[in-house]
LOKOLGU-14791 format. One record per residue: residue number from 0; residue in three letters; x, y, z of N, C-alpha, C, O, CB in turn. Coordinates in nm, 4 decimals, decimal comma. Glycine has a CB too. Example, Ala and Ser with C-alpha at 12.3 -4.5 7.8 and 13.67 -1.06 7.14 Angstrom:
<nodes>
[0 'ALA' [1,3190 -0,5690 0,7800] [1,2300 -0,4500 0,7800] [1,3200 -0,3300 0,7800] [1,4236 -0,3319 0,8465] [1,1308 -0,4473 0,9046]]
[1 'SER' [1,2850 -0,2250 0,7080] [1,3670 -0,1060 0,7140] [1,2900 0,0030 0,7870] [1,3409 0,1138 0,8039] [1,4084 -0,0598 0,5725]]
</nodes>
This chain:
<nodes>
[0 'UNK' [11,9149 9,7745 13,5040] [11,9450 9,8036 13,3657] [11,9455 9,6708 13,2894] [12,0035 9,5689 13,3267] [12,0818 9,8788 13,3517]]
[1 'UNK' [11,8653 9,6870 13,1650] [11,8327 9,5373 13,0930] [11,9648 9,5245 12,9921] [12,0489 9,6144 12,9952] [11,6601 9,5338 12,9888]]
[2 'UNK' [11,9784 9,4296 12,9176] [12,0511 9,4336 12,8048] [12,0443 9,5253 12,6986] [12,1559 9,5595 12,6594] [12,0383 9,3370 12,7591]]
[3 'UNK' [11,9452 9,5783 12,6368] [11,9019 9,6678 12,5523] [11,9792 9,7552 12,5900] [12,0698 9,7990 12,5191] [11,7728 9,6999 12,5464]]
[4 'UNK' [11,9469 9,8051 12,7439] [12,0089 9,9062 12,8010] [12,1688 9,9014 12,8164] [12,2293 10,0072 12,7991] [11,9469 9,9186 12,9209]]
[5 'UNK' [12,2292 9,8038 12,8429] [12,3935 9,7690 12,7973] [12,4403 9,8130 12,6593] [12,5345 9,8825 12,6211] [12,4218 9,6058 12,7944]]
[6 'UNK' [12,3150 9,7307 12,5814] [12,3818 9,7681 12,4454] [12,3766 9,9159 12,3545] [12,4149 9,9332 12,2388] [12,3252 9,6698 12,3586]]
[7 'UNK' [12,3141 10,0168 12,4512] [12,3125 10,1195 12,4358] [12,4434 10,1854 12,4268] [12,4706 10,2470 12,3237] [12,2403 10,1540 12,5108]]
[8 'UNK' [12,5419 10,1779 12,5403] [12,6360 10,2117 12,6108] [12,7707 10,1733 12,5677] [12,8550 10,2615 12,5516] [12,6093 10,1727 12,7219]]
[9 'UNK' [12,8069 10,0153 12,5418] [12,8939 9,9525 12,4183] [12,8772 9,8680 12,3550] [12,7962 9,7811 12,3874] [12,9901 9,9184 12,4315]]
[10 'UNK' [12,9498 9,8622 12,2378] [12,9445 9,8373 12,1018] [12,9451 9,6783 12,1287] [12,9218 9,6282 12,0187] [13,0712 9,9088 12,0050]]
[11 'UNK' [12,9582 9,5928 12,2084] [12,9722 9,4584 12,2152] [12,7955 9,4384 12,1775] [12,7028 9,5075 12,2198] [13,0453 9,3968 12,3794]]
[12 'UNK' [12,7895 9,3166 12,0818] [12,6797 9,2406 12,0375] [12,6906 9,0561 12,0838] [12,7763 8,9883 12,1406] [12,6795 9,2705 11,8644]]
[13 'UNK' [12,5287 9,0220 12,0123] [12,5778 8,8398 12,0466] [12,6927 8,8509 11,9025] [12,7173 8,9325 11,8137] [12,3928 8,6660 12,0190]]
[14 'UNK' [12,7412 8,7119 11,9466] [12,7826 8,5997 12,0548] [12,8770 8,6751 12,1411] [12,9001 8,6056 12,2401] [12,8590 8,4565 11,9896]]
[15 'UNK' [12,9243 8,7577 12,1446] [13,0381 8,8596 12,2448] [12,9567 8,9572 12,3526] [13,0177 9,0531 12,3999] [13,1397 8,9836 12,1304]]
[16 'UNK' [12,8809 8,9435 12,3737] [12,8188 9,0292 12,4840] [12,7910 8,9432 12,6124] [12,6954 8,8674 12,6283] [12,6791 9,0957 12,4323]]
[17 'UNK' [12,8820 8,9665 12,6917] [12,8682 8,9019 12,8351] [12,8104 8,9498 12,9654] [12,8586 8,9213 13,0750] [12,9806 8,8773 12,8717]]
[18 'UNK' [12,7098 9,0204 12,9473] [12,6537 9,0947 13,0755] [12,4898 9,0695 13,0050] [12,4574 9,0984 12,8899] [12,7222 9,2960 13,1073]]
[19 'UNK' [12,4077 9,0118 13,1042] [12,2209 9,0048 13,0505] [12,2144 9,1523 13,1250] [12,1849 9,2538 13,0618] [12,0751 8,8380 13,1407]]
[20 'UNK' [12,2465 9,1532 13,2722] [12,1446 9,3039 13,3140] [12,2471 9,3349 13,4157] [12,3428 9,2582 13,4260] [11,9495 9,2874 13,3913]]
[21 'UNK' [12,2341 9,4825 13,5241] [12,3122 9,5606 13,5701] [12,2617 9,5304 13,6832] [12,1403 9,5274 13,6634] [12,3242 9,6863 13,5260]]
[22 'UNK' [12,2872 9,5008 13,8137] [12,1922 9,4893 13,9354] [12,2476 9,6680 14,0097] [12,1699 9,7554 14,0481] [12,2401 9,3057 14,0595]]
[23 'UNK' [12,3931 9,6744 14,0096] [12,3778 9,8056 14,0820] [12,4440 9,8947 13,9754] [12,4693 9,8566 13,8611] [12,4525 9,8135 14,2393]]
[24 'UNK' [12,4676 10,0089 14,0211] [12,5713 10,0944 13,9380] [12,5793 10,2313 14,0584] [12,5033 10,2930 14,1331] [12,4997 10,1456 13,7470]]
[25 'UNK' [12,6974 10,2292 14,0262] [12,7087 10,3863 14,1605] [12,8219 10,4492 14,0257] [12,8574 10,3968 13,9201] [12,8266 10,3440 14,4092]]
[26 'UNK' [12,8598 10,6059 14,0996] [13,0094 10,6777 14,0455] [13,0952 10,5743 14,0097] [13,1485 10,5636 13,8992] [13,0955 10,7704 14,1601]]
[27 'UNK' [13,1091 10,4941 14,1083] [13,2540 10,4269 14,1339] [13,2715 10,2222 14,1045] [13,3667 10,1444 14,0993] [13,2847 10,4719 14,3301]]
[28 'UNK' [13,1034 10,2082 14,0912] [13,1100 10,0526 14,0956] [12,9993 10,0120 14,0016] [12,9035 10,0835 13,9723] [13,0873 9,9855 14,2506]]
[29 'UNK' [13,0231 9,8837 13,9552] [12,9378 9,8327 13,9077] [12,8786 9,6824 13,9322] [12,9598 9,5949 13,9622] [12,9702 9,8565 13,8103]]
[30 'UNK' [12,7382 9,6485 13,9204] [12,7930 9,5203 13,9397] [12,7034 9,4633 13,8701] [12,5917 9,5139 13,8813] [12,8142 9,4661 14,0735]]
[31 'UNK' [12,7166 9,3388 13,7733] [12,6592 9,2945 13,6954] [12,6375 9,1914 13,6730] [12,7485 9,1456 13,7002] [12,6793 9,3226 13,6343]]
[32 'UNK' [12,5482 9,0602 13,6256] [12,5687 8,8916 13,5671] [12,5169 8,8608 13,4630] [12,4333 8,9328 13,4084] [12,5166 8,7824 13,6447]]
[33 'UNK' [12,5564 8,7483 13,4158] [12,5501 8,6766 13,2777] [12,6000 8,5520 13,3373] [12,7080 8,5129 13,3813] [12,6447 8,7411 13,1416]]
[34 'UNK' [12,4242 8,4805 13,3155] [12,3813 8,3365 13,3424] [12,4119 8,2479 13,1981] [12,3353 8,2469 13,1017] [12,2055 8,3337 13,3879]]
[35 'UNK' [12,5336 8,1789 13,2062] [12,5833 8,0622 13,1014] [12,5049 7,9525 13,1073] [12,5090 7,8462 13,1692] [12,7250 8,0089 13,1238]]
[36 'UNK' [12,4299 8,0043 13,0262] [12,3290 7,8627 12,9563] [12,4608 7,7536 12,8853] [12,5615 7,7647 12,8154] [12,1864 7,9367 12,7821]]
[37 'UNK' [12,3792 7,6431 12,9588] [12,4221 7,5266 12,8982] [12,4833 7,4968 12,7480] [12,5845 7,4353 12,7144] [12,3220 7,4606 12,9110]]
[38 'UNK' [12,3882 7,5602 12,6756] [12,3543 7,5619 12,5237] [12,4609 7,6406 12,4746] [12,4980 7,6276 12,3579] [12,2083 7,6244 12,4805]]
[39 'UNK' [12,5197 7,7299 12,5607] [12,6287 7,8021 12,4635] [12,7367 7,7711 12,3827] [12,8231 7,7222 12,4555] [12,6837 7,8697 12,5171]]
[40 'UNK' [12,7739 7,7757 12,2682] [12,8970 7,7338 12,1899] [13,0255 7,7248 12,2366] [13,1141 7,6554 12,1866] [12,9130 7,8070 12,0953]]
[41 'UNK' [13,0365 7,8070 12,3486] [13,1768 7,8168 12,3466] [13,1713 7,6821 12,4656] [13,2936 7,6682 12,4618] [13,2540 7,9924 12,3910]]
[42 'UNK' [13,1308 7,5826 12,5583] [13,1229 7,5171 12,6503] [13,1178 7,3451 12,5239] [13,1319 7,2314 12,5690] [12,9809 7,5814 12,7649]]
[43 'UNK' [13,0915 7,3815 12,3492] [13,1123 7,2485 12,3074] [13,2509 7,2307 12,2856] [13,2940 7,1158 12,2765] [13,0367 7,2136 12,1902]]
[44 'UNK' [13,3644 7,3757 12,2713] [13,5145 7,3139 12,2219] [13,5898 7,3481 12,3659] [13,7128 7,3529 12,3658] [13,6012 7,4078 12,0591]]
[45 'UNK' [13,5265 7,3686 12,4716] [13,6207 7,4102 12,6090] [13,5525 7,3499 12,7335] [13,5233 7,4198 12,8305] [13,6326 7,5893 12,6362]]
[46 'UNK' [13,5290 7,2215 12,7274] [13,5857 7,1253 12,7194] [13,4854 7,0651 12,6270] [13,3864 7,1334 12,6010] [13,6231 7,0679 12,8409]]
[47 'UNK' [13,5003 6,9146 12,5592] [13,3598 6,8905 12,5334] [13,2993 6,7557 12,6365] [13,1865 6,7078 12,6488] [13,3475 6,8561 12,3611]]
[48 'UNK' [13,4252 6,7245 12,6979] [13,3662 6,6262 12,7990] [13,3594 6,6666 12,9265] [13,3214 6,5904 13,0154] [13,4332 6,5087 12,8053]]
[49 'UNK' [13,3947 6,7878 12,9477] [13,4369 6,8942 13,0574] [13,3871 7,0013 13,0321] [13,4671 7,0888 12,9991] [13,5721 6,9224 13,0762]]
[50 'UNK' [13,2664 7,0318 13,0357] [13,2880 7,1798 12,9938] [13,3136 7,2709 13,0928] [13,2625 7,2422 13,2011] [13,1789 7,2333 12,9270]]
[51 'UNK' [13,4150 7,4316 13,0854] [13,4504 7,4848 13,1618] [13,4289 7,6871 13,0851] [13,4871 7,7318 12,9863] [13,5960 7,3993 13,1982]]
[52 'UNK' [13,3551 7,7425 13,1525] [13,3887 7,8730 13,0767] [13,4849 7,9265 13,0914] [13,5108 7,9182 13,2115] [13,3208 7,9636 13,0883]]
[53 'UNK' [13,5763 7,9921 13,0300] [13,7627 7,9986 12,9653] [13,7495 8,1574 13,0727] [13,6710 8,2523 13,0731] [13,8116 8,0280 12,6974]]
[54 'UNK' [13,8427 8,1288 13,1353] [13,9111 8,2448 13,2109] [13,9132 8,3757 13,1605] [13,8737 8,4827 13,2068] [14,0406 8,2190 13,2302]]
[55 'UNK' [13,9864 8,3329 13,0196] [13,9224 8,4726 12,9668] [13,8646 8,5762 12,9554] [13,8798 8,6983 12,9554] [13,8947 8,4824 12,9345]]
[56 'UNK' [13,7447 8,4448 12,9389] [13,6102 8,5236 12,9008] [13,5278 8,5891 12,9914] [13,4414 8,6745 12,9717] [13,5221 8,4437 12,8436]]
[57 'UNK' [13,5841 8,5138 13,1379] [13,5146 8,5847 13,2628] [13,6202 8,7486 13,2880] [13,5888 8,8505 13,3495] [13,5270 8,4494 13,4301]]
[58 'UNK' [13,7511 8,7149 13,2106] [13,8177 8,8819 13,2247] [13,7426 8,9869 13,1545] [13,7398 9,1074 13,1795] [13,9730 8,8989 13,1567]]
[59 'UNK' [13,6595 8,8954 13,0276] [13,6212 9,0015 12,9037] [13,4716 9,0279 12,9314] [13,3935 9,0658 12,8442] [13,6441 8,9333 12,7318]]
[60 'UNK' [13,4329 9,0010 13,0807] [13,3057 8,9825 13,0775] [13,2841 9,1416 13,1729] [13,2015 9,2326 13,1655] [13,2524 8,8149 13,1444]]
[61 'UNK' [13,4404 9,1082 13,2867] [13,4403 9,1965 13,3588] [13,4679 9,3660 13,2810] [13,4503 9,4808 13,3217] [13,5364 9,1434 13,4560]]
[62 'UNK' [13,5013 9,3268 13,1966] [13,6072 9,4792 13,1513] [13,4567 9,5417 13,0484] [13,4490 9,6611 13,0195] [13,8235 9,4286 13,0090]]
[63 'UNK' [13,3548 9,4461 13,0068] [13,2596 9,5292 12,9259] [13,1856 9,6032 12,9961] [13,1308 9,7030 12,9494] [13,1766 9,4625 12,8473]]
[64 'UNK' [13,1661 9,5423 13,1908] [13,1104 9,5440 13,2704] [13,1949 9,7006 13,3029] [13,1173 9,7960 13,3061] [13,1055 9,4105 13,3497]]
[65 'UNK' [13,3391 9,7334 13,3260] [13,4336 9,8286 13,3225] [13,3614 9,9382 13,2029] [13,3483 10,0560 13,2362] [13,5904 9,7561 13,2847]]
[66 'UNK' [13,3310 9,9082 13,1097] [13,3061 9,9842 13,0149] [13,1740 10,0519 12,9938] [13,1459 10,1512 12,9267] [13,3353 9,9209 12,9237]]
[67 'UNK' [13,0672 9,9380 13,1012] [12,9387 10,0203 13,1057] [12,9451 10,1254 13,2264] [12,8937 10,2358 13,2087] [12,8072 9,9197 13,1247]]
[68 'UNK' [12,9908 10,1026 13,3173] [13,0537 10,1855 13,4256] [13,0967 10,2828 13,3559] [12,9990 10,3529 13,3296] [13,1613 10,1274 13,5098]]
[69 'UNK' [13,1941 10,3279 13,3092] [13,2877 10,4423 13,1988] [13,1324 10,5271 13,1410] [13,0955 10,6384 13,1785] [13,4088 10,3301 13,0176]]
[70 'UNK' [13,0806 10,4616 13,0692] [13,0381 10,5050 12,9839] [12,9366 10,5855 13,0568] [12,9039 10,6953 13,0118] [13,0104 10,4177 12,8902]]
[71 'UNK' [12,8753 10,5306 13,1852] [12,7488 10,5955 13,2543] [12,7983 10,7104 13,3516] [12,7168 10,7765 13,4159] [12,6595 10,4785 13,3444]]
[72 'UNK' [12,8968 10,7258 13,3576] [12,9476 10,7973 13,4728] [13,0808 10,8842 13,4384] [13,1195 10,9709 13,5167] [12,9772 10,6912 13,5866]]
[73 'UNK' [13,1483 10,8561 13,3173] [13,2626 10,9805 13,2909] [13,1772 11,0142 13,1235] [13,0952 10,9660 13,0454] [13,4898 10,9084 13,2821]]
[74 'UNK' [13,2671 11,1303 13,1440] [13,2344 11,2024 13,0341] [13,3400 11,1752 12,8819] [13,4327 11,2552 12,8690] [13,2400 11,3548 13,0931]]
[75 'UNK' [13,3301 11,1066 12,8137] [13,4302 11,0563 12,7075] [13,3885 11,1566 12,5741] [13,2775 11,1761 12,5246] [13,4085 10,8698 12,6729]]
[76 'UNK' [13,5390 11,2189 12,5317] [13,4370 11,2776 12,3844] [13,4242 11,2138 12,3209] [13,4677 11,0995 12,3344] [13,4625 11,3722 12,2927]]
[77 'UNK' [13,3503 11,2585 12,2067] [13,2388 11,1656 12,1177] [13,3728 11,1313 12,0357] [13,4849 11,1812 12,0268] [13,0765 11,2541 12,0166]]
[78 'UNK' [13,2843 10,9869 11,9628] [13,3689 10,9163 11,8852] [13,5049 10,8708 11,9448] [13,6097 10,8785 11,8806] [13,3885 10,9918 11,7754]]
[79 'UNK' [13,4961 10,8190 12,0820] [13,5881 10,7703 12,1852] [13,5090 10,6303 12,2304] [13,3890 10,6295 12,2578] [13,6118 10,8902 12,3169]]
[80 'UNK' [13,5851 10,5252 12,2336] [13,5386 10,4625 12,3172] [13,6868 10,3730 12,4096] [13,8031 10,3487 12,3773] [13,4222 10,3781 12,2363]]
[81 'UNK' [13,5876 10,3413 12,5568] [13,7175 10,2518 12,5927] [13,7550 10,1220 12,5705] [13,6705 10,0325 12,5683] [13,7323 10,2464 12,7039]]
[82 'UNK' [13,8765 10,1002 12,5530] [13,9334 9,9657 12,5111] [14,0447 9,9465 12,6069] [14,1140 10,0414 12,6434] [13,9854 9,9586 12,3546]]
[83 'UNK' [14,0720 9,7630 12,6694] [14,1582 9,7452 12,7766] [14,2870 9,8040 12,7080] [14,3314 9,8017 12,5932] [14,1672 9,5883 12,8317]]
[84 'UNK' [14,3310 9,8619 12,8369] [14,5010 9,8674 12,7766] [14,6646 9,8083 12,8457] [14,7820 9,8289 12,8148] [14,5277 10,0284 12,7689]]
[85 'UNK' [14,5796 9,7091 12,9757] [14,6606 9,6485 13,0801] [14,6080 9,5736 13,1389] [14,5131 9,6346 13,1881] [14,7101 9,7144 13,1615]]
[86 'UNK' [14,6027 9,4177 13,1880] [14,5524 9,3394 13,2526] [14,6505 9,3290 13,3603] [14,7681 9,3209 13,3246] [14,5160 9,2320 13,1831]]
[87 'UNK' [14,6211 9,3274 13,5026] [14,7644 9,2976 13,5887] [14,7178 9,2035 13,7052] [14,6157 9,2493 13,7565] [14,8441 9,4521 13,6613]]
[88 'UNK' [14,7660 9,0691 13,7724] [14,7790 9,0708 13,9117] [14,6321 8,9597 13,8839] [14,5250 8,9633 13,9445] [14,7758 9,2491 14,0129]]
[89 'UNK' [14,6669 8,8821 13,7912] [14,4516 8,7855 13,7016] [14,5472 8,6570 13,8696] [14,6614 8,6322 13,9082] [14,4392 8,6394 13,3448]]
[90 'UNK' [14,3848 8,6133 13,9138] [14,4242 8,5188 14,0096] [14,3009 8,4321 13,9649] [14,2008 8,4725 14,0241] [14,4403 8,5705 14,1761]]
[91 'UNK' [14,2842 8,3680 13,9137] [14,1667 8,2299 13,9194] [14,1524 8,1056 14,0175] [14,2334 8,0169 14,0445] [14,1826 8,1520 13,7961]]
[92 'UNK' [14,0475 8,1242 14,0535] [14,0026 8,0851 14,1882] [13,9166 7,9513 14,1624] [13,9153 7,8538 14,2375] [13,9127 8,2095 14,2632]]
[93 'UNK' [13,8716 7,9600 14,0866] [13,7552 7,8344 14,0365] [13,7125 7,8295 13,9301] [13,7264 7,9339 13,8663] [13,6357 7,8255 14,0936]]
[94 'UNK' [13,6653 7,7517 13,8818] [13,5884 7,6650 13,7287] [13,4659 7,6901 13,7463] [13,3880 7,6461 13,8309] [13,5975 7,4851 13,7055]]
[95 'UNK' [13,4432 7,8002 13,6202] [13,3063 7,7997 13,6126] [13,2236 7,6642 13,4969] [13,2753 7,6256 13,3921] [13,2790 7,9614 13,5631]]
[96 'UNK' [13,1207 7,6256 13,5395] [13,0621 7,5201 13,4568] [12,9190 7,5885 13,4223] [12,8684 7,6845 13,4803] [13,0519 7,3661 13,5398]]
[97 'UNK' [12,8588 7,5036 13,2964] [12,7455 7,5400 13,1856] [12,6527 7,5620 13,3594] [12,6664 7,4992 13,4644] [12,6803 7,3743 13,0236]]
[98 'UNK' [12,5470 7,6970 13,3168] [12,4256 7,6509 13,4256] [12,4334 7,7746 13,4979] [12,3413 7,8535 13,5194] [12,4504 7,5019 13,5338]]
[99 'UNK' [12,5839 7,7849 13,5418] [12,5837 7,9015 13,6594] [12,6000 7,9932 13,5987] [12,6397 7,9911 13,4822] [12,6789 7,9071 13,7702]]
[100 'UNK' [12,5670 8,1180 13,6781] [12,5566 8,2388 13,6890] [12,6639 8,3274 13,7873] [12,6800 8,3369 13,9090] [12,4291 8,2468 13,7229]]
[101 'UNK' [12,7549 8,4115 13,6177] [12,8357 8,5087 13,7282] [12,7721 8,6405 13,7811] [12,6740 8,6949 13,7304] [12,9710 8,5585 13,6644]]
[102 'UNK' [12,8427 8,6858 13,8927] [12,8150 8,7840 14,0148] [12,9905 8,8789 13,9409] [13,1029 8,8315 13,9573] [12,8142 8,6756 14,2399]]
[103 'UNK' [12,9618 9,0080 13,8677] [13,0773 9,0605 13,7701] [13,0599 9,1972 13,8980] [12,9639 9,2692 13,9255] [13,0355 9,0925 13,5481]]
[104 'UNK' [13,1736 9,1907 13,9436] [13,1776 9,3646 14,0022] [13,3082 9,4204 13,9804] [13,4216 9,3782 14,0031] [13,1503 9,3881 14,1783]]
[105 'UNK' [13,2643 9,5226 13,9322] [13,4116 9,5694 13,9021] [13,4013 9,7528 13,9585] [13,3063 9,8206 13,9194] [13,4533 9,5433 13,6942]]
[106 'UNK' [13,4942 9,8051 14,0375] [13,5412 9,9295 14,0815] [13,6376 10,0175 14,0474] [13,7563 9,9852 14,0517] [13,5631 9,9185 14,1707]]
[107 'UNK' [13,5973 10,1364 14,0104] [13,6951 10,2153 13,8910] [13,7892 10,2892 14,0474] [13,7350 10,3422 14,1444] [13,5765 10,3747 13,7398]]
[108 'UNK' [13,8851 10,2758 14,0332] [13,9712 10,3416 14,1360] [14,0172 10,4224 14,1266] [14,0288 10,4976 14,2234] [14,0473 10,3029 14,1766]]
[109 'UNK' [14,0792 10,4587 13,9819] [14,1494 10,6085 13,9598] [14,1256 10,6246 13,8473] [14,1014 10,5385 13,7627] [14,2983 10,6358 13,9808]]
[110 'UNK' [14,1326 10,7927 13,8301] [14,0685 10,8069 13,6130] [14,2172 10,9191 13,6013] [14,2507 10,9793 13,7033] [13,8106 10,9467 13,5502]]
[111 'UNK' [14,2677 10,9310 13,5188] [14,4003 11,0312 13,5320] [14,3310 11,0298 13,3414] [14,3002 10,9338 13,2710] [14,6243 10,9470 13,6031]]
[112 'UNK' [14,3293 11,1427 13,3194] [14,2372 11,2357 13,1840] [14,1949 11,1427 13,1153] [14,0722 11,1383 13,1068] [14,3185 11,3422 13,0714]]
[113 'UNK' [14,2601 11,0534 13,0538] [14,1708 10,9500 12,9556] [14,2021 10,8084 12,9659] [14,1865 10,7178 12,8840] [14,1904 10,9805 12,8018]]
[114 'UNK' [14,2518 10,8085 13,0890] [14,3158 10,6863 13,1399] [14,2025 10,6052 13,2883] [14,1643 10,6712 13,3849] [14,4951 10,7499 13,1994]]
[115 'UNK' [14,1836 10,5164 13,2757] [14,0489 10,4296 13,3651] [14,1581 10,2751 13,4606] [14,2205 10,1713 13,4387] [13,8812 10,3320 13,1879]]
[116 'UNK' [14,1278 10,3384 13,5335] [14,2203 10,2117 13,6337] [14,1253 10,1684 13,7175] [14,0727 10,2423 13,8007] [14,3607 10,2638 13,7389]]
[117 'UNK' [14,0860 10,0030 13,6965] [14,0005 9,9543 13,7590] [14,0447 9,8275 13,8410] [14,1612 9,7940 13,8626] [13,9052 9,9381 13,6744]]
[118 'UNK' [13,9279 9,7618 13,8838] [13,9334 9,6110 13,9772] [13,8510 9,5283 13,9649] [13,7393 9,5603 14,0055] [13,9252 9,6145 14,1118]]
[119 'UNK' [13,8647 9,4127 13,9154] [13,7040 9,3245 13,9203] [13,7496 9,2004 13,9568] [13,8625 9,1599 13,9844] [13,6033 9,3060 13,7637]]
[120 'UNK' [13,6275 9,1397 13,9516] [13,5980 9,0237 14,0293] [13,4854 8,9851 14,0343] [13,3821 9,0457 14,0628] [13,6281 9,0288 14,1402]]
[121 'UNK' [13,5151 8,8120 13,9875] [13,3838 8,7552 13,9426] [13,3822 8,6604 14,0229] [13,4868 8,6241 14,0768] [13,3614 8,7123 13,8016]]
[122 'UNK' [13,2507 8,5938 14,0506] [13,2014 8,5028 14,1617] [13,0814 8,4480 14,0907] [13,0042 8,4958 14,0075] [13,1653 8,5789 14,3111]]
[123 'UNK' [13,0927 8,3083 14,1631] [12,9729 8,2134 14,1463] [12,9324 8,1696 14,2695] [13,0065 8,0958 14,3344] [12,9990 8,0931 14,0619]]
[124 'UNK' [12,8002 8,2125 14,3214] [12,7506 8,1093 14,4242] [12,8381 8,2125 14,5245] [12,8801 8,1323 14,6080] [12,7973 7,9136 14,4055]]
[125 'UNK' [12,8824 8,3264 14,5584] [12,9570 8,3537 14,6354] [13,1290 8,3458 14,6686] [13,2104 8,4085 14,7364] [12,8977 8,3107 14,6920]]
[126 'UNK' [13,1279 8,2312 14,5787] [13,2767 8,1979 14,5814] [13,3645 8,2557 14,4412] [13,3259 8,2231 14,3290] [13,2875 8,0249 14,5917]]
[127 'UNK' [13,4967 8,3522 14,4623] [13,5070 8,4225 14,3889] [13,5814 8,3546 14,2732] [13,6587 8,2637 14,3033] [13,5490 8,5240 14,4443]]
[128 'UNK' [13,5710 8,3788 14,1807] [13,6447 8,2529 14,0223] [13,7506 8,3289 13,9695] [13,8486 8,2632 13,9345] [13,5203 8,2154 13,8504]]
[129 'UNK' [13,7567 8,4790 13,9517] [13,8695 8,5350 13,9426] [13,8829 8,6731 13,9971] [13,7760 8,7269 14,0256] [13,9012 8,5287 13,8216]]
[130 'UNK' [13,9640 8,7242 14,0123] [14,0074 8,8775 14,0888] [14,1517 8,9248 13,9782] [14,2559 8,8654 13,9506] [14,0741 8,8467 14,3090]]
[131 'UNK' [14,0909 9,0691 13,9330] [14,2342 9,1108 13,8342] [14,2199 9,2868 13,8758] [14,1271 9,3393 13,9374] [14,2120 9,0657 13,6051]]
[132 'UNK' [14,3337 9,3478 13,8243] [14,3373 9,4663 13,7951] [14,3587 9,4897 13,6242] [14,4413 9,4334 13,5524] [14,4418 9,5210 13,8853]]
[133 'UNK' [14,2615 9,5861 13,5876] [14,2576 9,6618 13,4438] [14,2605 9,7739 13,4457] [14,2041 9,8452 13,5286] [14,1591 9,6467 13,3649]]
[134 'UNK' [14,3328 9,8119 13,3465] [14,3235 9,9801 13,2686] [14,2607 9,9802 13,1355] [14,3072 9,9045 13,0503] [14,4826 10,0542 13,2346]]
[135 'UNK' [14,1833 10,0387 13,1137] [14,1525 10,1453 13,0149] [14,1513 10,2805 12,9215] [14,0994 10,3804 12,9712] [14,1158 10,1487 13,0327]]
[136 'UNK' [14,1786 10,2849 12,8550] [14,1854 10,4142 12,7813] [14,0842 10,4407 12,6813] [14,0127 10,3498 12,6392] [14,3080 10,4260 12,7162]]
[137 'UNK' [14,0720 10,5860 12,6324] [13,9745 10,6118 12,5361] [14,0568 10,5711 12,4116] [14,1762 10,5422 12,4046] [13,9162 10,7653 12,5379]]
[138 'UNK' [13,9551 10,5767 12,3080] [14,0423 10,5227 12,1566] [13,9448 10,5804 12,0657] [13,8279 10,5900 12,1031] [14,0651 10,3287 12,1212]]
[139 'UNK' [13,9865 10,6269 11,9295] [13,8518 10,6260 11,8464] [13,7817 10,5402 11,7902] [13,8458 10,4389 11,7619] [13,8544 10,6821 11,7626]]
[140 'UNK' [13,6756 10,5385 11,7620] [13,5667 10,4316 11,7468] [13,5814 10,3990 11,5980] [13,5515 10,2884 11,5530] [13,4071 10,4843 11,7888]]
[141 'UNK' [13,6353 10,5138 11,5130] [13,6185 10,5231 11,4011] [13,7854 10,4329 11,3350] [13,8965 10,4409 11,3876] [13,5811 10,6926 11,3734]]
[142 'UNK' [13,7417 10,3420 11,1898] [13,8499 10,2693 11,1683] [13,9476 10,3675 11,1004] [13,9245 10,4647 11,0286] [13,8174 10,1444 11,0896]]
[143 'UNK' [14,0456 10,3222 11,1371] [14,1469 10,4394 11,0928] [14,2296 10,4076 10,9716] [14,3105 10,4899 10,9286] [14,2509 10,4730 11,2085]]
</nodes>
């Protein structure tokens, strides 16, 4: 699955879209990467003599990754989409730097009606950079 094909699924655009393509997808898993070019903005204010991609962003990379999963495989009614609603148990393992390429898998473990309880975990090179548990819920899309 290409990007086009991501951006089908959720509403994330550039500069906020952290997944290029899908390598697997099952019921239950996903797994996905987004290769950090050098050139990216966010690597001139984090670090600028260091650059490091922000922990964060590898959580927010996993949970869109959570959200293309959702979207391909449960049934959400329309004008729903999911948004995190719990981060628990974030362990960071390593520093990602400009160049590499994350390895995003994330596994939906339990769905209780509009509620998404997942697991991810991101890796570079094999070696894993962070491991968290997330929840999700549906929300409306529409501003209220």
């Amino acid at each position: 699955m290409t990007r086009d094909d991501v951006q089908q699924l959720i509403p994330h655009r550039d500069p906020f879209l952290w997944l290029d393509e899908i390598v697997e997808l099952t019921e239950t898993r996903i797994h996905a990467r987004k290769f950090l070019a050098p050139d990216l903005p966010v690597f001139t204010g984090h670090y600028p003599s260091f650059p490091v991609f922000p922990g964060v962003l590898q959580l927010e990379a996993a949970m869109q990754a959570g959200a293309v999963l959702i979207a391909k495989t449960s049934t959400m009614a329309s004008g729903k989409v999911p948004v995190a609603t719990r981060i628990n148990n974030v362990q960071f393992r390593r520093m990602v730097r400009p160049g590499e390429t994350l390895d995003i898998e994330v596994e939906l473990t339990e769905r209780m009606s509009n509620a998404f309880f997942l697991t991810g975990k991101v890796s570079v090179g094999g070696q894993v950079s962070v491991r968290f548990e997330f929840a999700c819920a549906a929300a409306n899309s529409e501003h209220g």
